[in-house]
DOVO-554783 format. One record per residue: residue number from 1; residue in one letter; x, y, z of N, C-alpha, C in turn. Coordinates in pm, 1 decimal. Atoms other than C-alpha are relative to their C-alpha. Last residue first. Example, Ala and Ser with C-alpha at 12.3 -4.5 7.8 and 13.67 -1.06 7.14 Angstrom:
<atoms>
{nr: 2 | rest: s | neast: -82.0 | nnorth: -119.0 | nup: -6.0 | caeast: 1367.0 | canorth: -106.0 | caup: 714.0 | ceast: -77.0 | cnorth: 109.0 | cup: 73.0}
{nr: 1 | rest: a | neast: 89.0 | nnorth: -119.0 | nup: 0.0 | caeast: 1230.0 | canorth: -450.0 | caup: 780.0 | ceast: 90.0 | cnorth: 120.0 | cup: 0.0}
</atoms>
This chain:
<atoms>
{nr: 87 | rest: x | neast: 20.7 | nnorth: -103.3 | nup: 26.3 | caeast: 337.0 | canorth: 21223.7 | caup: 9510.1 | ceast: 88.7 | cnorth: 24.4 | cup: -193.6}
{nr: 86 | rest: x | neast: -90.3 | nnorth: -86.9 | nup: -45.5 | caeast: 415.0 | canorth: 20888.1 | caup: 9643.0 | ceast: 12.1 | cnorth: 168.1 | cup: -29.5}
{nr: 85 | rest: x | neast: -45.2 | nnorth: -55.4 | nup: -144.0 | caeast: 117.1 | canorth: 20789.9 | caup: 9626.6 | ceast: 89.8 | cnorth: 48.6 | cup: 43.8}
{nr: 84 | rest: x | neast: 110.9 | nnorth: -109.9 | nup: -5.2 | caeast: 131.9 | canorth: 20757.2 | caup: 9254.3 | ceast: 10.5 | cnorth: 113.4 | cup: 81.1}
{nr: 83 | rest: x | neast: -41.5 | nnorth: -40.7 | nup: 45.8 | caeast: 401.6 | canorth: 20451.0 | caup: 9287.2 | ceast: -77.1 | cnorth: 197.6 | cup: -48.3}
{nr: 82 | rest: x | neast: -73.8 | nnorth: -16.5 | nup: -149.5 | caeast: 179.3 | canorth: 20262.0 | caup: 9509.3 | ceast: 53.5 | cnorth: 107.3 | cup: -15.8}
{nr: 81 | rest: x | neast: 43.4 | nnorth: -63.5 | nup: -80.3 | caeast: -81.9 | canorth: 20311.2 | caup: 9265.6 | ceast: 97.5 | cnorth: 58.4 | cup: 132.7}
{nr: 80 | rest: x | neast: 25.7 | nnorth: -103.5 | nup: 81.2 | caeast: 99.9 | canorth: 20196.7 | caup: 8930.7 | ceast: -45.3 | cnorth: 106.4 | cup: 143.7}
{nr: 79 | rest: x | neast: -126.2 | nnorth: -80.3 | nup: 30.3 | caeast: 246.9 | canorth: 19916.2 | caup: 9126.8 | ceast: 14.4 | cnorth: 114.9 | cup: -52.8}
{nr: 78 | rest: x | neast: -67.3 | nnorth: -41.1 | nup: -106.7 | caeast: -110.9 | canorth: 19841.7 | caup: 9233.7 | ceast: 65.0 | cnorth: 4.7 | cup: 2.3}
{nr: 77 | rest: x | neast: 117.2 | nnorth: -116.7 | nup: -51.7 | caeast: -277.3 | canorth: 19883.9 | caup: 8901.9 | ceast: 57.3 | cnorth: -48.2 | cup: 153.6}
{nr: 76 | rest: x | neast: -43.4 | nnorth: -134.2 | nup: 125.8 | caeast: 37.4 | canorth: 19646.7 | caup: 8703.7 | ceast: -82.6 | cnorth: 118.3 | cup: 84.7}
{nr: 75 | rest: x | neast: -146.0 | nnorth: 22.3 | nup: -89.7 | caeast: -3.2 | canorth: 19374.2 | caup: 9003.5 | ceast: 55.3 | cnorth: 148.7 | cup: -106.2}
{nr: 74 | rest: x | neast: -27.5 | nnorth: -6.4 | nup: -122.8 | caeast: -383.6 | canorth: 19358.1 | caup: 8882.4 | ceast: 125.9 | cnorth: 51.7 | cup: 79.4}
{nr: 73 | rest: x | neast: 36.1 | nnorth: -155.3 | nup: 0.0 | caeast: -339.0 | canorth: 19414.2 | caup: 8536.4 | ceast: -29.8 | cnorth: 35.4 | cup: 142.0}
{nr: 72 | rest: x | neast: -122.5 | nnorth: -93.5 | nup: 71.6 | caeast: -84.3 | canorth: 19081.7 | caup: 8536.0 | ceast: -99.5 | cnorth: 139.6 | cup: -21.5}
{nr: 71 | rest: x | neast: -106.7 | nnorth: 47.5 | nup: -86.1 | caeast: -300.8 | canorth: 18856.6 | caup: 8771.3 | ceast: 74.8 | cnorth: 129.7 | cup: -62.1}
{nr: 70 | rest: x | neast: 45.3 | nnorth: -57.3 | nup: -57.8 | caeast: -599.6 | canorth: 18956.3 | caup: 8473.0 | ceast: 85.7 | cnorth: 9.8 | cup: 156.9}
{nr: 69 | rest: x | neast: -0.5 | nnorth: -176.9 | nup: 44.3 | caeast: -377.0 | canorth: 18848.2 | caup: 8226.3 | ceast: -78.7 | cnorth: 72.7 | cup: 109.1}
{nr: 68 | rest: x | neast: 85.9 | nnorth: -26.7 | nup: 92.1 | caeast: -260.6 | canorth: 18493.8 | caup: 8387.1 | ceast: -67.6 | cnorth: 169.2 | cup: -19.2}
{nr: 67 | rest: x | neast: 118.6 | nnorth: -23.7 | nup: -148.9 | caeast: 27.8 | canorth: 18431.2 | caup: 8543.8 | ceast: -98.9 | cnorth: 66.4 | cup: -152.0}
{nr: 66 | rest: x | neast: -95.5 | nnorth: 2.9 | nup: -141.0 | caeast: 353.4 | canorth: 18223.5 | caup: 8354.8 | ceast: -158.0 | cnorth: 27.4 | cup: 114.4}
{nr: 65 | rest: x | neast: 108.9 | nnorth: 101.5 | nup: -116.8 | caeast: 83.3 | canorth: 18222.9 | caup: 8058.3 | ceast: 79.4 | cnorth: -45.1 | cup: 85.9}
{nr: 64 | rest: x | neast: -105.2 | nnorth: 170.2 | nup: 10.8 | caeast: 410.2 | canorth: 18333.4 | caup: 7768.1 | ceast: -155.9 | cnorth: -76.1 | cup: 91.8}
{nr: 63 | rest: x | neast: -20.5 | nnorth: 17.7 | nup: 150.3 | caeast: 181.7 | canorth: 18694.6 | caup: 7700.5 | ceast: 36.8 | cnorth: -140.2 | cup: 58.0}
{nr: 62 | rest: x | neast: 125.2 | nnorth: 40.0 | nup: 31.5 | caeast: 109.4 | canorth: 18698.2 | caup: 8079.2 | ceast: -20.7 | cnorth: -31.4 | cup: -117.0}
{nr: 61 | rest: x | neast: 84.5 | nnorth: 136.0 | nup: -53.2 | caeast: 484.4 | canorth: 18667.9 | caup: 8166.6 | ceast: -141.2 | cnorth: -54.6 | cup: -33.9}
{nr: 60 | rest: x | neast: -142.3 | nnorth: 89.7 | nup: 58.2 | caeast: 640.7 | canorth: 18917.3 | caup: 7883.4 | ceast: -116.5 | cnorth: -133.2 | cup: 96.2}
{nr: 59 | rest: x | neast: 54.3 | nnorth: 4.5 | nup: 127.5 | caeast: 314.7 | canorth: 19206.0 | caup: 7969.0 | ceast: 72.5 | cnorth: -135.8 | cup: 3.6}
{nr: 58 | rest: x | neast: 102.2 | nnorth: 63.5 | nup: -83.5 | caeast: 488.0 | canorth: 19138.6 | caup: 8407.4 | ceast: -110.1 | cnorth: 15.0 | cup: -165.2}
{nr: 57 | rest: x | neast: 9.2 | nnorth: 170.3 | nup: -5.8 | caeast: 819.8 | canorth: 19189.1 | caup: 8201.9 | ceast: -165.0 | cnorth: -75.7 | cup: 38.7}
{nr: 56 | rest: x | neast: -18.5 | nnorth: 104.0 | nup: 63.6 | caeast: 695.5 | canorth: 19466.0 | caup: 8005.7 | ceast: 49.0 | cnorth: -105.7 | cup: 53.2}
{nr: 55 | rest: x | neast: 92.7 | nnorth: 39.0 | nup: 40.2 | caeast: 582.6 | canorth: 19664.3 | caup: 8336.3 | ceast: -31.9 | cnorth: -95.8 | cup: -111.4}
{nr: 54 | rest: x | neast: 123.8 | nnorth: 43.0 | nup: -23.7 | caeast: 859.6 | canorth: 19651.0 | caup: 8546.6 | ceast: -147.0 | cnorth: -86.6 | cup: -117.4}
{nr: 53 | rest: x | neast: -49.1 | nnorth: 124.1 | nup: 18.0 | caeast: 1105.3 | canorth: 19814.6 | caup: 8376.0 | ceast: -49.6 | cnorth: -107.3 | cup: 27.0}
{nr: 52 | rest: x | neast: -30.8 | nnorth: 71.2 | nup: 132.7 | caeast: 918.5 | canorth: 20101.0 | caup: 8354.1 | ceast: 32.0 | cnorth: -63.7 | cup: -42.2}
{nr: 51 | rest: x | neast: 138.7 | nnorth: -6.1 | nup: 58.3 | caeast: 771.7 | canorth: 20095.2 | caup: 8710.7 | ceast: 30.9 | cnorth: -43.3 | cup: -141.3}
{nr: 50 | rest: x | neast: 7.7 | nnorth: 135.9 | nup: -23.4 | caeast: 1149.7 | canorth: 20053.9 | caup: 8851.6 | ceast: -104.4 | cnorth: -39.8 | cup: -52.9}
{nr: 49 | rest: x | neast: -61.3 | nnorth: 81.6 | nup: 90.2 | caeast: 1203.3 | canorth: 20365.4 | caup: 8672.9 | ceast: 13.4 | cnorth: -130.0 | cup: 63.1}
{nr: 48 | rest: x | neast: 19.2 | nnorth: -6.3 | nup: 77.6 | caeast: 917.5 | canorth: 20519.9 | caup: 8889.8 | ceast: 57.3 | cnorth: -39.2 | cup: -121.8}
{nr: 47 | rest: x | neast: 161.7 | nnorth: 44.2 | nup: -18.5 | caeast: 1015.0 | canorth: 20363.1 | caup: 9235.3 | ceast: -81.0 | cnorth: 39.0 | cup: -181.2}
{nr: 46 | rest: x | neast: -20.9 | nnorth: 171.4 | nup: 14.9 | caeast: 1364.9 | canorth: 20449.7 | caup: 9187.1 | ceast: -96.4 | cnorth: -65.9 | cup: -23.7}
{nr: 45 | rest: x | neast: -39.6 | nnorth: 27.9 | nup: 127.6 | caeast: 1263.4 | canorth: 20834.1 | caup: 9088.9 | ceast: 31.0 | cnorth: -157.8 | cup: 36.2}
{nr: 44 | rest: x | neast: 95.5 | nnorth: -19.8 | nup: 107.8 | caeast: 1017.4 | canorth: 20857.5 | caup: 9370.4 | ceast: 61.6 | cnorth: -57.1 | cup: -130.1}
{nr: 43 | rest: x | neast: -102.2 | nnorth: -90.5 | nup: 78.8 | caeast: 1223.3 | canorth: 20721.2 | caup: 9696.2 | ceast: -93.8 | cnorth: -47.7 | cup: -173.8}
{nr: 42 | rest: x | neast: 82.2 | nnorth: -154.2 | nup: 54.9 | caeast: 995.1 | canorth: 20650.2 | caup: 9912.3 | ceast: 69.1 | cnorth: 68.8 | cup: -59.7}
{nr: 41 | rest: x | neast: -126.7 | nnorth: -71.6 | nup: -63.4 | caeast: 1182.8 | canorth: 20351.9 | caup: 10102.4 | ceast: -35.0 | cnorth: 153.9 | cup: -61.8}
{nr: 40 | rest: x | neast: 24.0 | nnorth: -16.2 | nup: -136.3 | caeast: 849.6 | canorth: 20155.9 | caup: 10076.8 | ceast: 130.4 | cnorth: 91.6 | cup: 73.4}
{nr: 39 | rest: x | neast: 78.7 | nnorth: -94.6 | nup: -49.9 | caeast: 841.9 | canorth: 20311.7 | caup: 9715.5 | ceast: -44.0 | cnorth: -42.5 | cup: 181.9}
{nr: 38 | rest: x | neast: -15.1 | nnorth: -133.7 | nup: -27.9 | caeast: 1149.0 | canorth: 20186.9 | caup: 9674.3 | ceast: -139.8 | cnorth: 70.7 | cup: -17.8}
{nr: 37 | rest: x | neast: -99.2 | nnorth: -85.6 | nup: -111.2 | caeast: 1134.2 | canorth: 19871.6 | caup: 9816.9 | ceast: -23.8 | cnorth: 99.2 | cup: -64.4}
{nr: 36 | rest: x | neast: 30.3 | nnorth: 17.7 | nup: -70.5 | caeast: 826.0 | canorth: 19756.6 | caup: 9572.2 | ceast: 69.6 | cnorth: 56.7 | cup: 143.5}
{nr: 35 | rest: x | neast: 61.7 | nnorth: -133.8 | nup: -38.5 | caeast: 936.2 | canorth: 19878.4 | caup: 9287.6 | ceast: -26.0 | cnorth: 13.4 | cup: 124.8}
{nr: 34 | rest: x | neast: -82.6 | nnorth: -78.4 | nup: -0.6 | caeast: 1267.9 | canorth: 19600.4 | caup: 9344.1 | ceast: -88.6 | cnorth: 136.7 | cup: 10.9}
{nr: 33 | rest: x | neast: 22.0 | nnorth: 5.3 | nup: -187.4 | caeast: 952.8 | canorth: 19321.1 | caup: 9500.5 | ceast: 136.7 | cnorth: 154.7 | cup: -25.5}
{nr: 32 | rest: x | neast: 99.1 | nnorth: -71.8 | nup: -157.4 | caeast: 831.4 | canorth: 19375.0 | caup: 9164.1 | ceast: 81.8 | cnorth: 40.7 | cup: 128.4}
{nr: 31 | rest: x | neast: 9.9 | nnorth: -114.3 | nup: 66.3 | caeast: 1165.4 | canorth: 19312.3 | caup: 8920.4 | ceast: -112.6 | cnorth: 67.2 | cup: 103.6}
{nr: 30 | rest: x | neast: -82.5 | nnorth: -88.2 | nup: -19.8 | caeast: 1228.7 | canorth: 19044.7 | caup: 9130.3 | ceast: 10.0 | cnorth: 116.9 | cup: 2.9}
{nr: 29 | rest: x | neast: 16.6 | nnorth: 36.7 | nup: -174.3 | caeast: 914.1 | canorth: 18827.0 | caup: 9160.4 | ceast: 147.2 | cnorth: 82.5 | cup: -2.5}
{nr: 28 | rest: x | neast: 173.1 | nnorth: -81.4 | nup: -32.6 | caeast: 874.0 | canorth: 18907.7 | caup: 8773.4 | ceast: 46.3 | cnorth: 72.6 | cup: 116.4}
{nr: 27 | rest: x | neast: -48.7 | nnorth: -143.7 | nup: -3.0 | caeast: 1276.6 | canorth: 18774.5 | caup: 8728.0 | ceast: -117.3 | cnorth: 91.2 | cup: -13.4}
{nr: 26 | rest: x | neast: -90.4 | nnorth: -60.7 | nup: -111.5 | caeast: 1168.3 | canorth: 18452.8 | caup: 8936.7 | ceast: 37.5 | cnorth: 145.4 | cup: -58.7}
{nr: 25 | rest: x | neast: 92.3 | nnorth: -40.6 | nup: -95.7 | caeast: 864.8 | canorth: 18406.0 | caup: 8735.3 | ceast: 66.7 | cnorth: 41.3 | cup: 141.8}
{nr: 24 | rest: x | neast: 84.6 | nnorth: -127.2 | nup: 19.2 | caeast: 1019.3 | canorth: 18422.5 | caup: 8400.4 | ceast: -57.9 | cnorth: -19.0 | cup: 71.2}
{nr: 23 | rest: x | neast: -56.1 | nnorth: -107.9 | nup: 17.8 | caeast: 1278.4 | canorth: 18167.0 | caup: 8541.3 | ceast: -36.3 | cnorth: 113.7 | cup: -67.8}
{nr: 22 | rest: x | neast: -39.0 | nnorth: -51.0 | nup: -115.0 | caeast: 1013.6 | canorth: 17941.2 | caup: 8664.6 | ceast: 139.1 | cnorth: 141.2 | cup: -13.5}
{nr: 21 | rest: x | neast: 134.0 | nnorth: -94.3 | nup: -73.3 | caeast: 817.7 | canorth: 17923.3 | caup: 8351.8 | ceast: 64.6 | cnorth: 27.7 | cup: 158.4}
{nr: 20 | rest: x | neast: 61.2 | nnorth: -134.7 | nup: 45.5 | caeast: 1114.2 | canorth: 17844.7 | caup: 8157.3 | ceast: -79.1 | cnorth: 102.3 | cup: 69.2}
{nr: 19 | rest: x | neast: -147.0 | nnorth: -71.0 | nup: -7.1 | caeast: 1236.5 | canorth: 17548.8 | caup: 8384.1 | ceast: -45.8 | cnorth: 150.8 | cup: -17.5}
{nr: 18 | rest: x | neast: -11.2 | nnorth: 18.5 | nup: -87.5 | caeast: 860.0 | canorth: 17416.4 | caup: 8359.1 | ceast: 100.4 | cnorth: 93.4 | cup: 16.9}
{nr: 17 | rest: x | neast: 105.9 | nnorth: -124.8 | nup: 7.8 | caeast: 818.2 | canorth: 17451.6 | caup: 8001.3 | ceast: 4.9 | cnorth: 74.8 | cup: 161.1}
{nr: 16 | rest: x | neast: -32.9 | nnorth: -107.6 | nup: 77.9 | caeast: 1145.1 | canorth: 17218.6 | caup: 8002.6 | ceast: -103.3 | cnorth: 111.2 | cup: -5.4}
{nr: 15 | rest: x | neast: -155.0 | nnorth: -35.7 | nup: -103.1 | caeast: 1089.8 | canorth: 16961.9 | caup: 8248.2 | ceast: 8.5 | cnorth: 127.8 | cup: -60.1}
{nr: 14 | rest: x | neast: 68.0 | nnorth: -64.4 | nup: -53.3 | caeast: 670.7 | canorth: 16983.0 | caup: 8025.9 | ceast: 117.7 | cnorth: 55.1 | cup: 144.6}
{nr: 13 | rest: x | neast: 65.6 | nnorth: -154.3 | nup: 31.6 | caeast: 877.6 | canorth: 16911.0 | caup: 7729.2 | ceast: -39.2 | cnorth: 43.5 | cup: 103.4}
{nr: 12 | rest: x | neast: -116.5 | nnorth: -66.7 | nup: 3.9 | caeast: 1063.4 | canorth: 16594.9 | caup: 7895.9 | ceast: -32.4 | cnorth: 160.5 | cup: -28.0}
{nr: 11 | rest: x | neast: -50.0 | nnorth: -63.0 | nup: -101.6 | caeast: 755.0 | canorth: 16445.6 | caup: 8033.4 | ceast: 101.6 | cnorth: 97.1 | cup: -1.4}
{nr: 10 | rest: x | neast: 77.4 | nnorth: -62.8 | nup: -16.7 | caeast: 588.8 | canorth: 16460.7 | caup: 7678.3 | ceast: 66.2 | cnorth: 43.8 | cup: 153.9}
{nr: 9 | rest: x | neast: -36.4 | nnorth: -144.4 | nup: 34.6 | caeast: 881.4 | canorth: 16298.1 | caup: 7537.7 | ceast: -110.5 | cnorth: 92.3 | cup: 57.0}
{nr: 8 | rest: x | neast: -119.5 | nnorth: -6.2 | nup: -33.0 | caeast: 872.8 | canorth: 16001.1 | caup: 7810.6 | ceast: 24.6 | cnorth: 136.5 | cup: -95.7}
{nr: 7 | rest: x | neast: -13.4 | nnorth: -41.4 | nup: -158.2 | caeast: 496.3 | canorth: 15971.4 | caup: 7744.1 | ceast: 96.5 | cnorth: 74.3 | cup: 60.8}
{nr: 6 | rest: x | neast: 88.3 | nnorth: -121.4 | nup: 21.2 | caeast: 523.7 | canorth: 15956.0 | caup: 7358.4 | ceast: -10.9 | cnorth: 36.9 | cup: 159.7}
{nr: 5 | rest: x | neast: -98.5 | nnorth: -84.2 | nup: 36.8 | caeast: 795.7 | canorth: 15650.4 | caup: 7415.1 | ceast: -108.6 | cnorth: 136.1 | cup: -25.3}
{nr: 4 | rest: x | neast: 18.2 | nnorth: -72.5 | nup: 149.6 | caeast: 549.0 | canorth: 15515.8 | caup: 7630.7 | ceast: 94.6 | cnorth: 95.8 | cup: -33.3}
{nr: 3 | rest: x | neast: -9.0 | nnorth: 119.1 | nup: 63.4 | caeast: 659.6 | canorth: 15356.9 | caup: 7994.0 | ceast: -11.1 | cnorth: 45.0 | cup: -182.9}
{nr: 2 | rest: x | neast: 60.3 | nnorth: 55.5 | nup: 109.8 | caeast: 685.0 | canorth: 15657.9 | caup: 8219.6 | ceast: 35.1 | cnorth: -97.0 | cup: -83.9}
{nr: 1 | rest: x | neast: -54.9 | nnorth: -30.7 | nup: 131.4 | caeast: 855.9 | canorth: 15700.7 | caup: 8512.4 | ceast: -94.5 | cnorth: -50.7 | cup: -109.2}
</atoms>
């Protein structure tokens, strides 16, 4: 535990950036793995409005620095591809 009253608020902010950054990284890790079934279930229209919903959160995380921007055009160009393939 920390000893400095500047210490003790610094741990508390980073409980809190922390919290944040895990619940914009659990509804990422959702919103993906949801395009993700339906284009392994190949179904076009789920797979393409899962794309649109998709894509501002995984903008939402790299904007906040959850994952960093090049993580976020990456995961954007193979949800874009998978989604393609399907015809």
């Amino acid at each position: 535990m920390p000893i400095k009253k500047s210490a003790f608020k610094e741990l508390r902010k980073s409980e809190k950036r922390r919290a944040r950054n895990l619940a914009v990284k659990s509804t990422l890790k959702k919103a993906v793995k949801a395009v993700r079934k339906a284009t392994a279930q190949k179904d076009k229209t789920k797979a393409a409005e899962g794309l649109k919903t998709v894509i501002p959160v995984i903008d939402r995380a790299a904007r906040k620095g959850v994952i960093k921007r090049n993580t976020a055009a990456r995961l954007k160009s193979k949800l874009h591809a998978a989604v393609r393939k399907l015809g």
